[in-house]
DOTI-148736 format. One record per residue (C-alpha): x, y, z; residue in one letter. Coordinates in steps of 0.001 Angstrom, whole numbers, plus 500000, padded with zeros to 6 digits. Example, Ala and Ser with C-alpha at 12.3 -4.5 7.8 and 13.67 -1.06 7.14 Angstrom:
512300495500507800A513670498940507140S
***
This chain:
481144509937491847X478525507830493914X476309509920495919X476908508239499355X481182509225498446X480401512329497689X478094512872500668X481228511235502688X483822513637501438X481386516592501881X480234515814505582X483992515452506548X484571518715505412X481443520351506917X482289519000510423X485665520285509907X484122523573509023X481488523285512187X484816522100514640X486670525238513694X483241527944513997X482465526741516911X486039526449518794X486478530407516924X482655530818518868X483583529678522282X486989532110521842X484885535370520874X482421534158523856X485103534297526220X487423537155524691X483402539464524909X483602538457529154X487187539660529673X487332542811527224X487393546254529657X483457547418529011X484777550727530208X487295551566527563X485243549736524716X482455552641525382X485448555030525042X486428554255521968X482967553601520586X482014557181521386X485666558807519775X484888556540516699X481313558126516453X482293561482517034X485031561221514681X482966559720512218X480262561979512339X482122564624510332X482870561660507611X480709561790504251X480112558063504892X479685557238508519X479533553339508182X482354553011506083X484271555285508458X483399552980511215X484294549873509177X487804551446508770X488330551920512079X487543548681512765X489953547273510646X492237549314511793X492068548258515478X490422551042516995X488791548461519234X491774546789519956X491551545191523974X494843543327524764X492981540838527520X490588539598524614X493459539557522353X495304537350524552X492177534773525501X492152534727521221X495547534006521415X495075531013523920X492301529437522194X494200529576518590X497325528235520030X495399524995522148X493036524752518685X496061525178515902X497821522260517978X494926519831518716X494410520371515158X497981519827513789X498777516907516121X495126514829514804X496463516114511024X500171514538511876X498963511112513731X496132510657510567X496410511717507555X493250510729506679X491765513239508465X494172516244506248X490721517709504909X488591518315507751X491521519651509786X492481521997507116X489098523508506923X489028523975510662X492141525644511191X490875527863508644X487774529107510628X489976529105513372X492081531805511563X489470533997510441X487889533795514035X490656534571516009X492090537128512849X489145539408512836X486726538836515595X489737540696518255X488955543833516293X485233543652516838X483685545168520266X480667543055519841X479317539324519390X480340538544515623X479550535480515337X478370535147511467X482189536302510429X481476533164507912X478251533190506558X479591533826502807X481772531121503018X478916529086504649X476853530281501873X478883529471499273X479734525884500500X476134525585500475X475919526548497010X478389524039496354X476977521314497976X473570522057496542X475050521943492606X477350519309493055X474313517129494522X472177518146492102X474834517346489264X475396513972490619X471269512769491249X470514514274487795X472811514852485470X476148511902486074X474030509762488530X476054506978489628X476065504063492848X478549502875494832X477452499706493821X478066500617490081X481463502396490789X482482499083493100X481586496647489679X483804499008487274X486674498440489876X486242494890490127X485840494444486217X489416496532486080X490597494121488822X489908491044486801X491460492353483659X494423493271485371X494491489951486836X493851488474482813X496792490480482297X499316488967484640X498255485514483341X498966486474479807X502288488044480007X503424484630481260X503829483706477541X506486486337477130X507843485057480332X507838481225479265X509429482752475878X511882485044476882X515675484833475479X517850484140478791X520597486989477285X517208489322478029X516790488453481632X518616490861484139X518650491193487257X518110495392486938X514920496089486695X515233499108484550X517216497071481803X514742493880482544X511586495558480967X509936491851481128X510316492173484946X509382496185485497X506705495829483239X505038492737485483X506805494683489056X504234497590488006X501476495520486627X501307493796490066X501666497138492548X499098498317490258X496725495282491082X497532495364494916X496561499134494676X493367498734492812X492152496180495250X493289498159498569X490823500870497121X488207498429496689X488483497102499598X487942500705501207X484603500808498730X483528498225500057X482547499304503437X479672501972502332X478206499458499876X475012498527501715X474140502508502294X472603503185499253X469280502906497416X470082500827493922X468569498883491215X470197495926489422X470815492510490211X473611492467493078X472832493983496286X475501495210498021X475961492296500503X476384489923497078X479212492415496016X481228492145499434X481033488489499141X483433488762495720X485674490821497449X487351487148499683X487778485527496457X489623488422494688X491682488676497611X492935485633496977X493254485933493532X495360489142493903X497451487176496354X497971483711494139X498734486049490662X501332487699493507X503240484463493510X503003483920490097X504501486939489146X507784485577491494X508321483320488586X510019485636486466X511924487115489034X513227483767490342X514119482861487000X516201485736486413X518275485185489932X518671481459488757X520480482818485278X522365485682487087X523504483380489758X525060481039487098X526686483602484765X529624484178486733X530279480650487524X532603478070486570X531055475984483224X533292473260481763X533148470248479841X534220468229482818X532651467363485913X533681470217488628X534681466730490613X537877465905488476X539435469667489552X538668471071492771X537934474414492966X540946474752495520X543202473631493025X542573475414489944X544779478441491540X548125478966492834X548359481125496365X548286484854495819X550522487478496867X548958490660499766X548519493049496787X546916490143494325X544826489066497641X543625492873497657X542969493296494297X541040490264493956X538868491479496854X538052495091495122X536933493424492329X534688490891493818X533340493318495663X532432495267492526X531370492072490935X529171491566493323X527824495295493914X527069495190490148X525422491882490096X523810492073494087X524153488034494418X527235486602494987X527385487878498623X529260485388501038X529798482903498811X532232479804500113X533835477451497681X531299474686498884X528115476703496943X530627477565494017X531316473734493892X528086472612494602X526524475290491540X529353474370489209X528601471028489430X524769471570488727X525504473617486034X528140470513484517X525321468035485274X522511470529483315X524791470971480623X525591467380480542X522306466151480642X520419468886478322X518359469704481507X519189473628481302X515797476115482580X516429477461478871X515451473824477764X512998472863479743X510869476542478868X509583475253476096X508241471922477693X506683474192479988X505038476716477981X503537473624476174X502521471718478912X500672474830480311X499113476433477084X495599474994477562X495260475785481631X496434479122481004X494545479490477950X491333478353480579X492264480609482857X492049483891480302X488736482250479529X487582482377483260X488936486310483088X487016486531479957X483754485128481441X483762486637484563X484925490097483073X481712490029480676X479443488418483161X480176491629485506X480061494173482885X476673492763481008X475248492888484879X476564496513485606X475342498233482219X472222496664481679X470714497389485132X467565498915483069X468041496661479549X465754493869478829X468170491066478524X467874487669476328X466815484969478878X466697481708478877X464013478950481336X466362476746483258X465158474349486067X467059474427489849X466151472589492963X462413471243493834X461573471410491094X461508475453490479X461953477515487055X463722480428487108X465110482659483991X468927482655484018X470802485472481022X473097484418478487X475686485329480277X475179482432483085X475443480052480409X478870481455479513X480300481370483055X478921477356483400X481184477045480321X483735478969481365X483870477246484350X483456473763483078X486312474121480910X488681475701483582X487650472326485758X488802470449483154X491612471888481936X492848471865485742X491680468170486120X493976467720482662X496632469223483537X497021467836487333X496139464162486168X498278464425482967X499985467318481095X501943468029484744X503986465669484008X505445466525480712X507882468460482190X509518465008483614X509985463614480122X513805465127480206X514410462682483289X512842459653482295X516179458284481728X516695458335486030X513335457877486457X511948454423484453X514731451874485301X514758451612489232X511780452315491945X514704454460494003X516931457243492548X520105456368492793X522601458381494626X526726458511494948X528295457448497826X527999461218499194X524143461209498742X524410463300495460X522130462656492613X523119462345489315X520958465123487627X520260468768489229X516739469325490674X516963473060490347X515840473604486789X512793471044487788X511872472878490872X512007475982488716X509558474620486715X507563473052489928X507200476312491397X505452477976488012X503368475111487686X502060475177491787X501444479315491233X499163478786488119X497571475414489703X496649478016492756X495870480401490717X493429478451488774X491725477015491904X490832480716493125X489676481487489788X487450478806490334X486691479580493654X485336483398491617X483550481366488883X481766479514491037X480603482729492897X479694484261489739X477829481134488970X475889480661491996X474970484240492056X473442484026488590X471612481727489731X470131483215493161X469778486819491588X468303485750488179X466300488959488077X466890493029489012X465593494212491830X465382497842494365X467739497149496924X467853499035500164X470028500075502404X471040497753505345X469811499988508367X466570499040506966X466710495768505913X468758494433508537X465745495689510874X463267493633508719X465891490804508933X465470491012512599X461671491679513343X461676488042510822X464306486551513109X465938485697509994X469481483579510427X472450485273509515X474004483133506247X475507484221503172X473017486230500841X473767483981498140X472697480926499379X473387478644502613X476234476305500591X478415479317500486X480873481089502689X479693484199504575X480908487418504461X484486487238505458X485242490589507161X488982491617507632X490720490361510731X490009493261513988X492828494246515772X492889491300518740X495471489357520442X496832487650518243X497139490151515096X499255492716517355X502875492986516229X504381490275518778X507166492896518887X504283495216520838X502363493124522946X505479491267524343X507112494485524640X508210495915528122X510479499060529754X514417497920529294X515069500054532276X512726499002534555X510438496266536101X505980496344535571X504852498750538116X503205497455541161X502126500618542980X500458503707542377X503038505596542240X504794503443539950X502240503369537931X502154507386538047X505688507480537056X505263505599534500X502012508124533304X504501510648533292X507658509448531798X505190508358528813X504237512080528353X507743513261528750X508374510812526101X505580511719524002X506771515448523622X509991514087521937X507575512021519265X507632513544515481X503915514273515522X504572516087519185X507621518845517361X505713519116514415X502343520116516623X504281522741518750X505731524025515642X502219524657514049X500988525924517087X504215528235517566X504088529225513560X500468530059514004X501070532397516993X503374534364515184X501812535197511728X498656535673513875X500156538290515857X500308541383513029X496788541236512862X496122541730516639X497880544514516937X497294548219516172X499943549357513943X499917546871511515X496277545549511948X495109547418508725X498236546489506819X497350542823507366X493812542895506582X494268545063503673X496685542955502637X495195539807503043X497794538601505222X495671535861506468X496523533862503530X500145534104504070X499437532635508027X497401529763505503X499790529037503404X502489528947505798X500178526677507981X499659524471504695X503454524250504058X504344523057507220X504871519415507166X506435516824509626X509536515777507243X511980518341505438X511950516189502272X508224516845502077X508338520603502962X510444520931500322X508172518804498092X505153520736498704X507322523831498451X507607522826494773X504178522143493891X502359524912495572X504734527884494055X504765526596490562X500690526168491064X500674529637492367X502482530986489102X500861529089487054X497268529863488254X497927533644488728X499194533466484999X496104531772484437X494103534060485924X495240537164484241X494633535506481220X491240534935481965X490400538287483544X491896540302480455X490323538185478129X486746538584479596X486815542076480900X489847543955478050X490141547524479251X487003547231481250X485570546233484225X483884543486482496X480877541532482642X479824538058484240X479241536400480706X482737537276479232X484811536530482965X482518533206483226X483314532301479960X486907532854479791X487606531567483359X485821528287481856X488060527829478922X490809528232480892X490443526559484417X489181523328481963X492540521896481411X493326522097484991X490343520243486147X491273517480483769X495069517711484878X493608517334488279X491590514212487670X493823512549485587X497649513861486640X500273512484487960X500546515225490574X497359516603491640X498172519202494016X500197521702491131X496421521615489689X494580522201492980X497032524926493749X496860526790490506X492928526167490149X492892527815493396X494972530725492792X493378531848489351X489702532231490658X491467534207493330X493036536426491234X489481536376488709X487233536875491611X489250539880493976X489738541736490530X485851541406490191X485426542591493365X487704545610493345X485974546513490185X482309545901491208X482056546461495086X483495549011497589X485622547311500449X488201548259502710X491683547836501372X491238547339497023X492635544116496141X493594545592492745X492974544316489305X494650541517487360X498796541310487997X498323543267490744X495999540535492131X498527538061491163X501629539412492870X500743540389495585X499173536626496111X502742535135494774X504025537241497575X501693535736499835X502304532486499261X506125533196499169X505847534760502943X503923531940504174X506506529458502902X509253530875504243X508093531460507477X507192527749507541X510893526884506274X512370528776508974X510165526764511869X511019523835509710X514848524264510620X513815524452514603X514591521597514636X514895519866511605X513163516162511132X514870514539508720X512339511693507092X515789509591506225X515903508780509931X512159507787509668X512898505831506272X515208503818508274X513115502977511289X510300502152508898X512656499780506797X513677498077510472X510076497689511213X509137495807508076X512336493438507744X510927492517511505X507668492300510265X508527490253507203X510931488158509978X507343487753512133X505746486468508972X508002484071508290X508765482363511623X504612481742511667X504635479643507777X507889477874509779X506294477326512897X502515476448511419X504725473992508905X506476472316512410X503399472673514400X501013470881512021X503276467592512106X503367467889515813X499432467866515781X499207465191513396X502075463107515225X499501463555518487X496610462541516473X497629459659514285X497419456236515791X498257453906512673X501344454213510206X500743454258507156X503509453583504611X500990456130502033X501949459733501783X499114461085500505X495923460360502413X492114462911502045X491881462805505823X495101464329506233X494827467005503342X491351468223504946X493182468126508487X495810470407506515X493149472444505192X491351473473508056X494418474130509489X495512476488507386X491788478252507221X492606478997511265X495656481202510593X495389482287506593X493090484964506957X495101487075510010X498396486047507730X496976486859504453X495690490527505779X499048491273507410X500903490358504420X499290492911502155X499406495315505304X502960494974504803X502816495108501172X501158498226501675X503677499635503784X506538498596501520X504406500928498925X504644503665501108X508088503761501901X509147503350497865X507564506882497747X508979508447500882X512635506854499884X512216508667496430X510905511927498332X513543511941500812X515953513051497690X514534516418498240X516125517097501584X519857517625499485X523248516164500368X524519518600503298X526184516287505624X527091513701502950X525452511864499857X522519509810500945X522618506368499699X519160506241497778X519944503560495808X520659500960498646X517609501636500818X515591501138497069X517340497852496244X516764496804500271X513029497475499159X513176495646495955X514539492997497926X511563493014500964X509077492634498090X511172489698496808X510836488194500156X506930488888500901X506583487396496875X508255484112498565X506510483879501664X503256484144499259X504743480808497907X505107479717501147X502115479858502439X500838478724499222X502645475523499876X501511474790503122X498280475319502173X498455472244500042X500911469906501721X499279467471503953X500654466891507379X501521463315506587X503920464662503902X504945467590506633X506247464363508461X507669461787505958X509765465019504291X510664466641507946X513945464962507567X515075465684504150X513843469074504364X517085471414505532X515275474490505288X513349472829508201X516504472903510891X516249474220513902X519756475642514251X519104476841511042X516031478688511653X517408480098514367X520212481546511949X517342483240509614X515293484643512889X519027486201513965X519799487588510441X516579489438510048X516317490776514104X520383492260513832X519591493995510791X516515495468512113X518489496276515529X521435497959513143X518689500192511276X516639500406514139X519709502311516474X521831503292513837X524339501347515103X526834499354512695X526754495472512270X529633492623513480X531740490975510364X531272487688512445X528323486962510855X526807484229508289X526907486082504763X525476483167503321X522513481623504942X522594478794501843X525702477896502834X524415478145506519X522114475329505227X524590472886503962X526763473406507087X524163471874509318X522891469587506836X526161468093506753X526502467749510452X523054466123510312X524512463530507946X527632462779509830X525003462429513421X523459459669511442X520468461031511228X520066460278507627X520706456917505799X522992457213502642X523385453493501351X523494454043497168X520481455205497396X517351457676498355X516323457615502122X512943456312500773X511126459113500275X512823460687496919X510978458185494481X510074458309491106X506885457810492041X506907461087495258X508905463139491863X505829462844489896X503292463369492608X501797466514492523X502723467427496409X505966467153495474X505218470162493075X503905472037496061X506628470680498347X509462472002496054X507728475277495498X507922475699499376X511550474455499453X512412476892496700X510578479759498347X512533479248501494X515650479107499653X515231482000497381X514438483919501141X517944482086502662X519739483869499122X518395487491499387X517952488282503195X521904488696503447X521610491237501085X519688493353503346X523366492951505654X525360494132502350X522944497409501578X522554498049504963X523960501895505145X525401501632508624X
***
């Protein structure tokens, strides 16, 4: 672990430990003013008396303590007041971030010791900690020393591993699209656990967006460190834009597959013939059925469709129109299953580039991360004015790499691109226009080439950001040619600035700077939050509206999940604390160790049943586990005996061994911590009770370890019985979050839709000459830039939602543990609506992709043949996605009356646009579907848009169909 992570972990949990001590310090300062002097005396003088007959005076007087001799209920009570306000300022910061779990835990635990023990002291204890301070200490002190001298290891070093996993991950993902370009179409399936093509490339890719998220946190401590090597830490957070979008391009490609495998499902149930679906009407294929026929045929769609989770809403116009593709693909030998192998061909040497650009990049990284104190081979090269510098071998390599990539992409664009057209040169070489029918109908089937368009625009983008990295690579070979002692930035930024030197990238003025994340302005709220206002009421214009308003807001606030589960802690606290504050059973509890049964029970405690119950689970079977553990070790090292360090140190080694590795490299890391935790309990009190005389013997061995199984068992069920008052269900919470992201994903995609519309407006403002050209450089910079204004906000909140979408797979597959009391939860439908979200945030990845590409001039000439592009139709989308957020959102049911198809929805309107007039059908294209526009390479881009938007029109009904309500 880097020392700076480590130093990061450990001060969180030291001002955790310093929050609780001195909250517990300002409790026994006030509980010392308010204790009766008077009676303290009193009982200070019986206690002596008594204790002056005793054989051992002090221990006498310990005993008493413990057993509340000194007992004042007014300093009990201010204890009382200052645990309660501290347990729930505590629990509410632990609910509303869970980032901050650790050093909350650790102060609610020197809250409880505080407020525990220091009511049965008549004087200032303020030390009650100083063994646990001392052994954190200790702690500290080896593990500091273990890391600096024995596993030293940067940030900066840790950062390159994860980046070198990053971009073999990444190499990954571009070679398993050879199985995908040679898969067997009876293999594809829409189920992802029989489609082990498509799970194994779903997990490959959730892995990648994970591994870069944790970067990305990495990232932010990188300049606070002394280290040696080539790469400074400011060079390393310049990698981190282009891997961003690298992770987000290999995103889209891995859509290929799944697209693929809708395209297949969507066709199996159809209607394939040797004749044209035009010669028989779908209509009149069947006679008119009977009530019970009617009803029948209904239940079975409707299992049909459950099964295959497509054919929802589907009209006799998309049957017709996909039968007739599927005649004119069979027809015409233009199937995807024919046209895979033109495409695996026609891609072999890009993608083969591409693995070389992983390859050189990979080694490049890994030669400059493990030979920070090797003597390298070095070559003299020459760079600008004239200057020498020595470059590595491995420089040479990326120029190669690099070069070849370049070319391959240069190939490939110019050339091997259009391969995949070879199947239609028969429509393509006779006549300058396609021809159409009389209905505007061509007389082949575009979606097998627009299947193919959108792999080929996914690995062209791909490419370009691996070039984009390369180039990086390269020029930072060539400003770092030699290692160096960086230091931190606190005190190089203050050299920067006593040298007034200008702020530019640190690897040269010709690059990018440091792209930081987008902040939190304006225009990166949720529109759904800054627009939002009180349904019930008007802005307040007054003071005293305004004060209103402050209160209904805190009168709201106490009905918030964080808000119960605060008073609960607070209230659960309270009442385990109380046995040790008073007389009776204030020995019992300290001999006891009831204190860890108000921990545990504190620990337990968690906002949602489902995770209760989960951590329920873990932490008893770690408690068994470790106290079985632990006997094992004590008997081992000590027999019959009390034992001796050596044989207890060396046992308890052996044994706790597998559970540190379980707890590095395990699935669930908290059954290790638990049972880790547990056997040096049980180890070190049977130690104690052996070795030292205390109040209240522990005992030795099993009885160590039941009566801490009991423990733990107390604790958790008083926590399960304040989990019940009242219960918060996380299913509620799994479908509010679900609502929040389909509006999310809804806000994502009405900005691609409205950037798309609002660059042809600009350009329509701008342009003062037609031009009868589509594809002009001025426009495709004007496109660029445009899409540099709005990419980085769009790209962040896209894997913000990505993230979230992450989240809620785990919480939907912990919310199982609640039970079935009320009814069976339908798991499987709020998993497929997630399947289907990532689906949709894979498309809008293409999306933006497209537009990224597509010049405005192209925007404009293809505004009219695009349908996806409809206002009324857009409209349609923006509904669909805001009523099923509204139905999760309340709970309350949708209306039948609405579009279950929205690509039907699409050729509705386009077919009202075509009787307006607003299109020209005369034989032939409208001018803009040419052979020439088919083989252009915007065109590629274009239909990988087009297809995007589609494949988003096909699954966002679903989300109506699995909605639970």
């Amino acid at each position: 672990m880097p020392i700076q992570s480590f130093v990061f972990a450990v001060t969180m949990l030291i001002i955790g430990c310093l929050l609780g001590w001195a909250w517990g310090s300002a409790a026994m300062a006030a509980a010392l003013r308010t204790r009766n002097a008077a009676a303290t005396r009193a009982a200070l003088a019986q206690v002596s008396s008594s204790g002056a007959n005793s054989e051992d005076s002090a221990r006498f007087l310990q005993e008493s303590v413990f057993r509340g001799a000194f007992l004042d209920t007014k300093s009990s009570i201010v204890f009382g007041v200052f645990l309660g306000a501290g347990a729930f300022i505590l629990g509410l910061t632990r609910a509303k971030n869970p980032k901050l779990t650790i050093p909350t835990i650790f102060a609610t635990i020197f809250l409880d010791v505080f407020c525990s023990y220091g009511p049965l002291f008549p004087t200032a204890q303020y030390n009650l900690l100083d063994t646990f301070v001392i052994s954190t200490a200790c702690y500290i002190s080896i593990a500091l020393a273990v890391i600096i001298l024995i596993f030293p290891e940067t940030l900066n070093h840790q950062w390159m591993s994860s980046y070198i996993d990053l971009v073999s991950a990444v190499h990954e993902l571009i070679q398993i699209q050879e199985k995908v370009l040679q898969v067997r179409i009876e293999e594809l399936d829409s189920d992802v656990e029989k489609n082990t093509l498509l799970n194994q490339i779903q997990n490959k890719g959730a892995d990648l967006l994970k591994s870069f998220q944790a970067l990305s946190e990495k990232s932010k401590m990188l300049e606070m460190e002394f280290t040696y090597g080539q790469l400074s830490g400011a060079d390393l957070k310049l990698f981190e834009l282009p891997m961003r979008n690298l992770v987000t391009r290999t995103r889209g490609l891995q859509s290929f597959l799944t697209l693929l495998t809708d395209h297949i499902e969507w066709g199996r149930q159809d209607w394939v013939d040797d004749e044209a679906p035009d010669a028989q009407p779908i209509n009149a294929r069947s006679r008119p059925l009977s009530p019970n026929e009617q009803n029948e045929t209904a239940v079975e769609m409707e299992e049909s469709t459950e099964s295959n989770g497509l054919h929802i809403g589907d009209t006799y116009l998309l049957l017709h129109g996909r039968q007739r593709s599927q005649y004119l693909e069979s027809v015409h030998h233009l199937r995807i299953q024919e046209l895979l192998p033109i495409l695996r061909s026609a891609t072999s040497d890009l993608r083969s580039a591409c693995l070389g650009g992983c390859d050189a990049a990979k080694s490049t990284f890994l030669i400059i991360n493990t030979n920070r104190y090797k003597r390298k081979a070095q070559r003299l090269v020459h760079v600008e004015d004239g200057k020498e510098a020595r470059l590595s071998e491995e420089s040479e390599d990326v120029s190669t790499a690099l070069t070849k990539l370049k070319t391959a992409l240069k190939d490939y664009t110019e050339n091997r691109r259009h391969e995949i057209l070879e199947p239609f040169k028969p429509f393509l070489v006779s006549f300058d226009d396609i021809q159409v029918d009389r209905e505007g109908r061509l007389p082949f089937s575009l979606r097998p080439l627009f299947l193919c368009f959108v792999f080929q625009s996914n690995l062209i983008w791909t490419a370009e950001s691996l070039i984009s990295l390369l180039t990086l690579v390269q020029a930072a070979q060539r400003k770092r040619p030699s290692r160096r002692l960086w230091a931190p930035k606190g005190i190089r930024s203050i050299v920067h600035l006593w040298r007034g030197g200008p702020n530019h990238s640190p690897l040269g003025e010709d690059l990018p700077p440091i792209d930081d994340a987008p902040s939190s302005d304006d225009e990166d709220v949720e529109p759904e939050k800054r627009y939002c206002r009180d349904p019930d009421s008007c802005p307040p214009q007054h003071i005293g509206h305004k004060l209103g308003q402050a209160l209904y807001k805190g009168y709201m606030w106490t009905s918030r999940p964080e808000t119960i589960f605060a008073t609960k802690y607070t209230v659960l606290t309270i009442l385990l604390w109380l046995p040790a504050v008073i007389k009776s059973s204030a020995y019992f509890t300290y001999a006891e160790r009831g204190l860890w049964g108000l921990i545990m029970a504190q620990m337990t405690l968690q906002i949602w049943i489902s995770d209760q119950i989960y951590f329920y689970v873990g932490r008893i079977g770690g408690t068994v586990l470790g106290g079985l553990i632990g006997m094992v070790a004590w008997y081992m090292g000590s027999g019959r005996g009390v034992g001796n360090p050596y044989g207890v140190a060396a046992s308890s080694a052996l044994l706790l061994a597998p559970l540190v590795f379980y707890r590095l490299f395990g699935p669930i890391p908290l059954n290790a911590i638990m049972s880790g935790i547990t056997a040096v309990l049980v180890v070190g009190y049977s130690w104690v009770d052996t070795h030292l005389n205390t109040v209240g013997n522990p005992g030795v061995g099993w009885h160590v370890t039941w009566r801490r199984i009991v423990l733990v068992l107390i604790g958790c069920a008083a926590s399960a019985i304040m989990m019940l008052l009242p219960p918060q269900s996380q299913r509620r919470n799994i479908r509010v979050s679900n609502a929040a992201t389909i509006t999310s994903i809804s806000h994502l995609y009405t900005t691609l839709v409205s950037n798309w519309l609002t660059d042809i407006e600009k350009d329509e403002c701008g342009s003062d000459s037609d031009s009868d050209t589509i594809v002009e450089e001025a426009h495709h910079t004007k496109s660029l830039r445009s899409f540099q204004t709005w990419a980085p906000a769009f790209r962040q909140r896209l894997i913000t939602v990505s993230s979230r979408l992450q989240v809620l797979r785990i919480q939907t597959a912990t919310a199982k543990w609640e039970g079935s009391i009320r009814g069976a939860w339908p798991f499987e439908k709020y998993d497929k609506m997630l399947a289907i979200q990532s689906k949709m945030i894979n498309n809008l990845v293409q999306l933006s992709g497209s537009l990224s590409q597509l010049s405005p001039q192209w925007r404009k000439n293809l505004l009219h043949e695009t349908a996806v592009l409809n206002p009324n139709l857009i409209s349609e989308v923006v509904a669909v996605f805001g009523i099923v957020a509204m139905s999760l959102r309340n709970g309350s049911p949708m209306h039948e009356v609405l579009p279950h198809s929205l690509v039907d929805r699409t050729f509705y309107h386009e077919s009202l646009t075509r009787r307006n007039g607003r299109r020209a059908n005369s034989g032939t294209t409208s001018g803009i579907l040419k052979k020439d526009v088919l083989r252009s390479i915007e065109f590629a881009h274009y239909a990988t848009g087009v297809a995007a938007v589609f494949q988003i029109l096909k699954v966002c009904p679903l989300c109506m169909k699995l909605n639970p309500i």
